[in-house]
Structure formats: structure tokens, C-alpha cells
C-alpha positions, 0 to 999 in steps of 0.5 A: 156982310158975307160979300165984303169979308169974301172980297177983304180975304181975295184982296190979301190973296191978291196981295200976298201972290203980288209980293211973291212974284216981286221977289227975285229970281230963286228966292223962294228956290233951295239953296244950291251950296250944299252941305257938309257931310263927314265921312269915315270908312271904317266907322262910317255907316251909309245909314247915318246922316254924316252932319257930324263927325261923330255920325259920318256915312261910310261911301263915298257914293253916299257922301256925295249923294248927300253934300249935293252940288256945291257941297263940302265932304269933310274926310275924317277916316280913309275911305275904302273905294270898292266900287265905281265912283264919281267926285263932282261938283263938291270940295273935300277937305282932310279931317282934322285928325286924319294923317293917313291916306284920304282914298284907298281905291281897290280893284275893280274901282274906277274913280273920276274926279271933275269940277271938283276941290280935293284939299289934302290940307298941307298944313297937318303933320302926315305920315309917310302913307298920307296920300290923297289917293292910294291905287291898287291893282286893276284900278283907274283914276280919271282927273278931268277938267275943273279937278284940282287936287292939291295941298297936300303934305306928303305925295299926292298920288299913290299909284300900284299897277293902276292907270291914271288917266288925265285929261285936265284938272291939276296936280299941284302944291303937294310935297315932292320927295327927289322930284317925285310928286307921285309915287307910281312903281308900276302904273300906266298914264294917259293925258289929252293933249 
């Protein structure tokens, strides 16, 4: 008796790693697409989760630790970048209600933005200051290749005594103000050829 319900248990043993390995490739993987995180920078804390509006991170740095590759950030308060940051691999999108600056980038912050979907999201009504990205002083914003920063309705880039560097990527479907897709005073810009 012992030998044959030994052999009935490695017969369903055999059966179930069987059917596991005719699954297809990355069945059993986890999923890649990310997910959506809500970020906030003034009431934000990098100690929430940020699946809800209601609870959003506060960083930037965080948000992208937690969308993952793939994922969707959902900025629903002007994020305040203070330090060095990368924007890769993800799509983020204007909240709802926000119709102020997206990003306010402060010295000494270096921003790069590559193989990634910023959405200003044209469709809501903005004020004068509703910017994707606003630079201060000292900072530098590289747009790299995949980077398609767009959609946006007023000026996309705000730019102050900042450098923007632009070595691929694209700027497009914002709103021009007298032919001005970006409003720069002082500002240093370098693109590839």
C-alpha cells in the first residue's frame, strides 16, 4: 500500500512540473507594466504607498522607485526637484486638478528625462504658471532619446539661468505664446547633432 500511494504522489508531481514548463515563457514572471503611483510635492510623503490620490509619495525619486519600468505616475501636486533625478522607462501624466507647474527644479538638481512619456495633458484648462518643467538657477535638464515631452497647454519648458541639454527626445504640441514654445530669459542650450 505505502509503494503505491508514494508512486500516485510522484505521478502528480511529475504531472504538475509537466504542465509548468508547457506554459509559455514568462507566464509565471511578474508582470513588467508597472504600476500607477500618485505623487504630490507638498502633501506628499515618500512613506506612503502612492496607489491613491488620497496617499501620494512626495519624490520624484520615489515615484519612480515604485511605478517600475513600465509604470504610470499620476502628478496631482507640483513636485519640488531638490536633488539629482532620473525620469525613465515610465509615462507621467497631469492630475486631474493640477493647473500649475508639474516640475519646479532647484539648484543644484540635474534632471534627465529618456525613454519616457511626459503628458502635460492639454486638455485642462492652465494658468499662466502650468509648466511642465520650471528651472531655477544652476539647474540642467538633459532630454535624451525616447523622451517626448509634450501636450501640454501653456509653455512646456520654463527656463531661468538654467541649462538644457538636448540630445534627442522631442518637444511638441504645447501651446506657443508669439512663437515661443519655451520661456527661457537666461538660459544655456546644447543639442547633439
Amino acid at each position: 500500500m505505502k509503494k503505491a500511494g508514494f508512486r500516485k504522489w510522484l505521478a502528480c508531481l511529475a504531472a504538475v512540473v509537466m504542465a509548468i514548463a508547457m506554459l509559455p515563457v514568462g507566464a509565471l514572471a511578474q508582470d513588467d507594466a508597472g504600476v500607477t503611483v500618485y505623487i504630490n510635492g507638498s502633501s506628499g510623503n515618500d512613506a506612503n504607498d502612492g496607489l491613491t490620490s488620497s496617499k501620494p509619495v512626495q519624490t520624484i525619486n520615489k515615484a519612480m522607485e515604485l511605478a517600475g519600468e513600465g509604470g504610470t505616475i499620476i502628478v496631482v501636486g507640483t513636485v519640488y526637484i531638490r536633488e539629482d533625478a532620473s525620469i525613465e522607462n515610465v509615462t507621467v501624466k497631469r492630475g486631474e486638478n493640477l493647473t500649475s507647474a508639474m516640475f519646479y527644479v532647484y539648484s543644484p538638481s540635474e534632471v534627465t528625462v529618456q525613454n519616457a512619456v511626459i503628458d502635460g495633458s492639454s486638455e485642462k484648462t492652465l494658468n499662466n504658471g502650468g509648466y511642465i518643467f520650471s528651472l531655477y538657477s544652476g539647474t540642467v535638464l538633459n532630454i535624451g532619446e525616447g523622451a517626448d515631452i509634450g501636450n501640454n497647454g501653456v509653455l512646456a519648458l520654463n527656463i531661468s539661468s538654467a541649462t538644457l541639454n538636448m540630445s534627442g527626445g522631442r518637444l511638441h504640441d504645447n501651446l506657443m505664446i508669439q512663437g515661443t514654445l519655451i520661456l527661457a530669459p537666461q538660459f544655456a542650450l546644447t543639442t547633439a547633432n
